[in-house]
C-alpha positions as CSV (number, residue, x, y, z in Angstrom):
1,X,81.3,65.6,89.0
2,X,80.2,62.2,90.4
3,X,79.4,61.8,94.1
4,X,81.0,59.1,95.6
5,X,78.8,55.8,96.3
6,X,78.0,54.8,100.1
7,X,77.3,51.2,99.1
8,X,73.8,49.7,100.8
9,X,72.2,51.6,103.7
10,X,72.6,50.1,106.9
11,X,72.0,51.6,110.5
12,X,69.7,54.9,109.0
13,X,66.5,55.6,109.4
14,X,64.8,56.7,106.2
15,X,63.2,60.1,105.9
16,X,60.7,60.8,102.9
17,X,62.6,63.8,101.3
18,X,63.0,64.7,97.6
19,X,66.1,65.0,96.8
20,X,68.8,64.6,93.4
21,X,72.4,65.4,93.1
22,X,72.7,67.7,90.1
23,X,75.9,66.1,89.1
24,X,73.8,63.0,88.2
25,X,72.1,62.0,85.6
26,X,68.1,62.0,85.9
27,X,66.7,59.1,83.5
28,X,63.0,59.8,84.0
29,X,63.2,64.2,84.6
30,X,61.3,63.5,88.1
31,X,59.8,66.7,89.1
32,X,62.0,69.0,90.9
33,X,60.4,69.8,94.6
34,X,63.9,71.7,96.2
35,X,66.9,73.1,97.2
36,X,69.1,71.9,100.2
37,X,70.2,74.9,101.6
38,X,71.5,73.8,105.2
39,X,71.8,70.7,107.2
40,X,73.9,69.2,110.8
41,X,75.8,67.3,111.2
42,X,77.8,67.1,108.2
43,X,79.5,63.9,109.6
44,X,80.4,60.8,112.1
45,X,82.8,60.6,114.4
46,X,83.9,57.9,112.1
47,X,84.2,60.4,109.1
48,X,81.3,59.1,107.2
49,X,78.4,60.6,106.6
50,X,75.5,61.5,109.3
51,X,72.8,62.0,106.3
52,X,72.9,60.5,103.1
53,X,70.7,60.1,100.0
54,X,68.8,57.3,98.9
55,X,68.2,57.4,94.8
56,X,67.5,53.9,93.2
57,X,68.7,52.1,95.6
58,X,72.7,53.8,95.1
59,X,73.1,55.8,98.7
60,X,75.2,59.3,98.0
61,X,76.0,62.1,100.8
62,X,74.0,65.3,101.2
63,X,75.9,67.7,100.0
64,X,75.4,72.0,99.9
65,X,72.8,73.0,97.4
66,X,71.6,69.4,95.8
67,X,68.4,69.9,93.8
68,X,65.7,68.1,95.1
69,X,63.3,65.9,93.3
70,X,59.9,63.6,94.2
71,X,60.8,60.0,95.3
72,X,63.9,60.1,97.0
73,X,64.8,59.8,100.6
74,X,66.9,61.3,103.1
75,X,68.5,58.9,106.0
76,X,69.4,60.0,109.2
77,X,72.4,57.7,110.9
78,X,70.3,56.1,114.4
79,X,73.2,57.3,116.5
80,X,72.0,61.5,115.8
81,X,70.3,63.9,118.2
82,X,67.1,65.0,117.9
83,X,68.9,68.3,116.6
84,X,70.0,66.5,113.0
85,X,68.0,68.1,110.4
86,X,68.0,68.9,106.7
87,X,66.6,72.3,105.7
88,X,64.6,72.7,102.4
89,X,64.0,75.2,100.0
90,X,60.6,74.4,98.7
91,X,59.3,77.4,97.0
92,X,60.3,81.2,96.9
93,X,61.6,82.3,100.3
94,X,59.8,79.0,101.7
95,X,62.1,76.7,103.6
96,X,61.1,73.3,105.7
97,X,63.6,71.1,108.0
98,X,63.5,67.5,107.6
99,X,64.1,65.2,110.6
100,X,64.1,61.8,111.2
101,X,61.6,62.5,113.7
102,X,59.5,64.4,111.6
103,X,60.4,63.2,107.9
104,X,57.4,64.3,106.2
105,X,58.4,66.9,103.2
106,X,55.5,68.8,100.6
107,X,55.8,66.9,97.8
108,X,54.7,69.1,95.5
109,X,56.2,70.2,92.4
110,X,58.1,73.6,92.1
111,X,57.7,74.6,88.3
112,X,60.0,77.3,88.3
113,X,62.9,75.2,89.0
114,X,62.8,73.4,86.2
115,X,63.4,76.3,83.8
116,X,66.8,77.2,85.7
117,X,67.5,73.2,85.7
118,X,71.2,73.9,83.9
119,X,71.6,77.2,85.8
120,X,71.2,75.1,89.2
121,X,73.7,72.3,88.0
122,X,76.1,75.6,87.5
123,X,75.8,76.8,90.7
124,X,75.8,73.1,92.4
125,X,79.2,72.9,90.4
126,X,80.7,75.9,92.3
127,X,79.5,75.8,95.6
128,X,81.0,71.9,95.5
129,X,83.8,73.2,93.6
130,X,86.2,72.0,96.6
131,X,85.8,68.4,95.9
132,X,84.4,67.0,98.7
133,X,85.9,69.2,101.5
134,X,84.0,68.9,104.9
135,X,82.4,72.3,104.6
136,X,82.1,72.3,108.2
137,X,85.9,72.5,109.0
138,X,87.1,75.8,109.9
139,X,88.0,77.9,106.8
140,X,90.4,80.9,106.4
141,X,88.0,83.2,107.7
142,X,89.4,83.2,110.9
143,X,93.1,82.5,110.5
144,X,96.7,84.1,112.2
145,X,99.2,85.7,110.4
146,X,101.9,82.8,109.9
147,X,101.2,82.7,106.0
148,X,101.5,85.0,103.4
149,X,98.2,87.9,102.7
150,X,96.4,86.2,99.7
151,X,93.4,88.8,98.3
152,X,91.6,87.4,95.4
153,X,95.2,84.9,94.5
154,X,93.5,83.7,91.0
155,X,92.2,86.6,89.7
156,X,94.2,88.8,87.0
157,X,91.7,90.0,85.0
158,X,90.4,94.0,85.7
159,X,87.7,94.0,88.1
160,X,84.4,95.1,87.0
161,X,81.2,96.2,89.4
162,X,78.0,97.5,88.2
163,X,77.3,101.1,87.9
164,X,73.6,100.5,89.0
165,X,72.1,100.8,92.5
166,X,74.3,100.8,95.8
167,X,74.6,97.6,97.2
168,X,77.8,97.0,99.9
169,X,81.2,96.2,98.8
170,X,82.4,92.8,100.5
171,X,86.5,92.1,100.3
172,X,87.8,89.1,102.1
173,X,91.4,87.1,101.7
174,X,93.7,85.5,103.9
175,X,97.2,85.0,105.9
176,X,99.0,88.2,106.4
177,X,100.1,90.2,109.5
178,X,97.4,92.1,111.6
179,X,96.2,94.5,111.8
180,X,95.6,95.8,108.3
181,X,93.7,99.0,106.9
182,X,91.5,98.8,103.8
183,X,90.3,101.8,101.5
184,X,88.1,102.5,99.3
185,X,88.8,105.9,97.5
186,X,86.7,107.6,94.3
187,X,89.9,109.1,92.6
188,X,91.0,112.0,95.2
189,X,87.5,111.4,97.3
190,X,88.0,108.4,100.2
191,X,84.7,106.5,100.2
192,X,85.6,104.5,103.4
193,X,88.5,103.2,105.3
194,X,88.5,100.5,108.0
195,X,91.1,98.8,110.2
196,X,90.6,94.9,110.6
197,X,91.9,93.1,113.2
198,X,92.8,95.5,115.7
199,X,93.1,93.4,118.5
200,X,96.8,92.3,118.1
201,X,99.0,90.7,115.6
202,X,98.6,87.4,116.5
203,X,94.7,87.5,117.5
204,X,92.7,85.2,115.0
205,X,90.2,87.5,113.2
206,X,87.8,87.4,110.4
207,X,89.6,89.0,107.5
208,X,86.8,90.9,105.5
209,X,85.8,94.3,105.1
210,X,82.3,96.0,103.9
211,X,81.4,99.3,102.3
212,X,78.0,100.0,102.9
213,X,77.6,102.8,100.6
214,X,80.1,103.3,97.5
215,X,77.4,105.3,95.3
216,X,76.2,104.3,92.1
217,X,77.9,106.8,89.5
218,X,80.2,105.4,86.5
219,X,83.6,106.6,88.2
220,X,86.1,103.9,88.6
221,X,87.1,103.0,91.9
222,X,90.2,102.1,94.0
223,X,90.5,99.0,96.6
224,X,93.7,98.8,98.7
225,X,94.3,95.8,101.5
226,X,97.8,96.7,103.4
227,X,99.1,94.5,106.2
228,X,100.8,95.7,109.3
229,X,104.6,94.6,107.6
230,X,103.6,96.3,104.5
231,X,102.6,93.8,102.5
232,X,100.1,95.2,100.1
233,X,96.9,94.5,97.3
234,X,95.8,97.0,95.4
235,X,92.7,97.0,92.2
236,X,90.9,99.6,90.2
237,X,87.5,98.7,90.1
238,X,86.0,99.6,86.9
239,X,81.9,100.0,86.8
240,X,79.8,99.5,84.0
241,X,76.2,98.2,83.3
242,X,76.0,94.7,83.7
243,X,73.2,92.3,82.0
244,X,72.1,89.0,84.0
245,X,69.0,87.0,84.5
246,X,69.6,83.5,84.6
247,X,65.7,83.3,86.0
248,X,64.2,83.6,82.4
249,X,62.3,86.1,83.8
250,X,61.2,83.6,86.6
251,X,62.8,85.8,89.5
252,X,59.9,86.8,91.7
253,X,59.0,83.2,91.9
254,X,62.5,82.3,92.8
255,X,63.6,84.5,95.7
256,X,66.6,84.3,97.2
257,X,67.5,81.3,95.0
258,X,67.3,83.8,91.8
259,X,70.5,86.2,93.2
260,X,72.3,83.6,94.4
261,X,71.8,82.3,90.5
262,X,72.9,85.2,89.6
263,X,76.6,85.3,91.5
264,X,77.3,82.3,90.0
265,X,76.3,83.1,86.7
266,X,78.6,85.8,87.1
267,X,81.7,83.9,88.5
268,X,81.7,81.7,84.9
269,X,82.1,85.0,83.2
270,X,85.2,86.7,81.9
271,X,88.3,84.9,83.8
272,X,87.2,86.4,87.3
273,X,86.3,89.7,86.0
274,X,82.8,89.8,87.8
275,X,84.0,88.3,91.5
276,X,83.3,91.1,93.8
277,X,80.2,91.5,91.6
278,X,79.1,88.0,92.6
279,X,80.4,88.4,96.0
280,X,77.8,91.6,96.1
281,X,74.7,89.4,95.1
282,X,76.4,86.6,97.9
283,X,76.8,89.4,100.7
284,X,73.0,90.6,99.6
285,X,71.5,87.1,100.7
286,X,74.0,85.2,102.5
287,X,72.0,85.8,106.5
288,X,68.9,84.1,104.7
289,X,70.2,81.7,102.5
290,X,73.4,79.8,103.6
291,X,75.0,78.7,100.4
292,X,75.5,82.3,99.6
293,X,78.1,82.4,102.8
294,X,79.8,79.6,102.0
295,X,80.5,81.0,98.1
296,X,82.1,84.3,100.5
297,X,84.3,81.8,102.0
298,X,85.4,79.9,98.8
299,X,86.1,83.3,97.2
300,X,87.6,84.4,100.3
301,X,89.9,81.5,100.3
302,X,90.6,81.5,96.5
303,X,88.9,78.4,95.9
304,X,86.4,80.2,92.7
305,X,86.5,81.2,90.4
């Protein structure tokens, strides 16, 4: 994926960061400082870019998730608030903002980055899998019922969950006709039911629902999503053990970083078998680290796998 060039950098004000888009190519392996995990405002009123990147003297637009390396250089546009700020991963569950007013980032190495180097361009690829899309445009999250329910559109293969611990059970989609009622049932035994978007039929409302606790045994399970006119999704979920550590062993030095690796590791495999999987690791993290919210919404709206 290449990011688009921004041509020479006029009117910003240049803040020390460290900062590499993993889609390009690194001639001299700079050390890796960072993660972006969050930053406002995305853009202009003009439609460009409100922080870019500076990297051999090519300007690029911060984007969700870049890996960030010594040498480079955020730059704030001189029309932005004081509240324009780019927040940094910088080690385990550390995280620093950037501002233009206060550009100064730790420019110390993070050594267990570089060991999941092809594992972060992965994840970079997914997260950014939308092409470019203004990530801070309403999504399908919040939508009416004027368009067809859409649960998990791409995904044909069985779905598989793991049979170990008992993390929550996140199921989003979109369109359809409120409200709807979604169960979870452990062959004759009903786990949970819950009715979404009670309000009224035309009431925007989040379209998502959350087990808390589905038990950890090796029974399969079943998923419905029915829509007030009887439109209807339906899966078995089948549980089984299932291997991943794309840490190297590195995940205690990692944090949150190292399971949101790991829901992304798990989207590339099988052809979507894993995606409530993955959306378990996202669902685990996604109030501390932001990128793991936005990967809901993509797999909310069918955009991943």
């Amino acid at each position: 994926m290449r990011l688009q060039n921004f041509g020479p950098l006029f009117g910003f004000v240049l803040a020390v960061a460290v900062i590499a888009c993993s889609a390009t190519p690194v001639l001299a392996s700079p050390e890796m400082t960072g993660i972006v995990l969050d930053f406002q405002p995305r853009k202009l009123a003009t439609g460009k870019p409100a922080i870019v990147i500076l990297r051999n003297a090519t300007t690029y637009p911060v984007r969700e998730h870049e890996i960030l390396y010594q040498g480079d250089k955020f730059g704030f546009d001189k029309s932005l608030g004081a509240d324009a700020h780019v927040d940094v991963l910088i080690g385990s569950d550390s995280v620093v903002t950037v501002k233009a007013s206060h550009p100064e980032l730790p420019a110390s190495a993070w050594p267990s980055l570089q060991s999941v180097a092809a594992k972060l361009v992965t994840a970079y690829r997914w997260i950014n899998s939308s092409g470019g899309e203004d990530k801070s445009a309403p999504r399908n999250a919040i939508s009416r019922g004027d368009e067809g329910m859409a649960v998990l559109p791409n995904v044909r293969a069985k779905l598989t969950i793991s049979d170990k611990g008992n993390a929550p059970l996140w199921i989003g989609w979109t369109g359809g006709k409120a409200p709807f009622v979604v169960t979870l049932s452990e062959g004759a035994k009903k786990i949970g039911e819950f009715r979404i978007c009670v309000q009224g039929v035309e009431a925007d409302c989040k379209r998502e629902a959350i087990f808390q606790n589905i038990g950890d045994s090796a029974e399969p399970l079943q998923l419905f999503v029915v829509a007030a006119d009887g439109a209807s999704w339906s899966r078995t979920l089948t549980r089984a053990t299932i291997a991943t550590d794309p840490t190297g062993g590195n995940g205690s030095e990692l944090g949150h970083l190292a399971t949101f690796l790991q829901g992304t590791e798990l989207l590339g495999k099988g052809h979507g078998d894993f995606i409530l999987e993955s959306a378990r690791k996202f669902l685990s993290i996604a109030k501390a680290y932001p990128p793991a919210l936005i990967m809901l919404d993509e797999i909310r709206d069918g955009k991943v796998p």
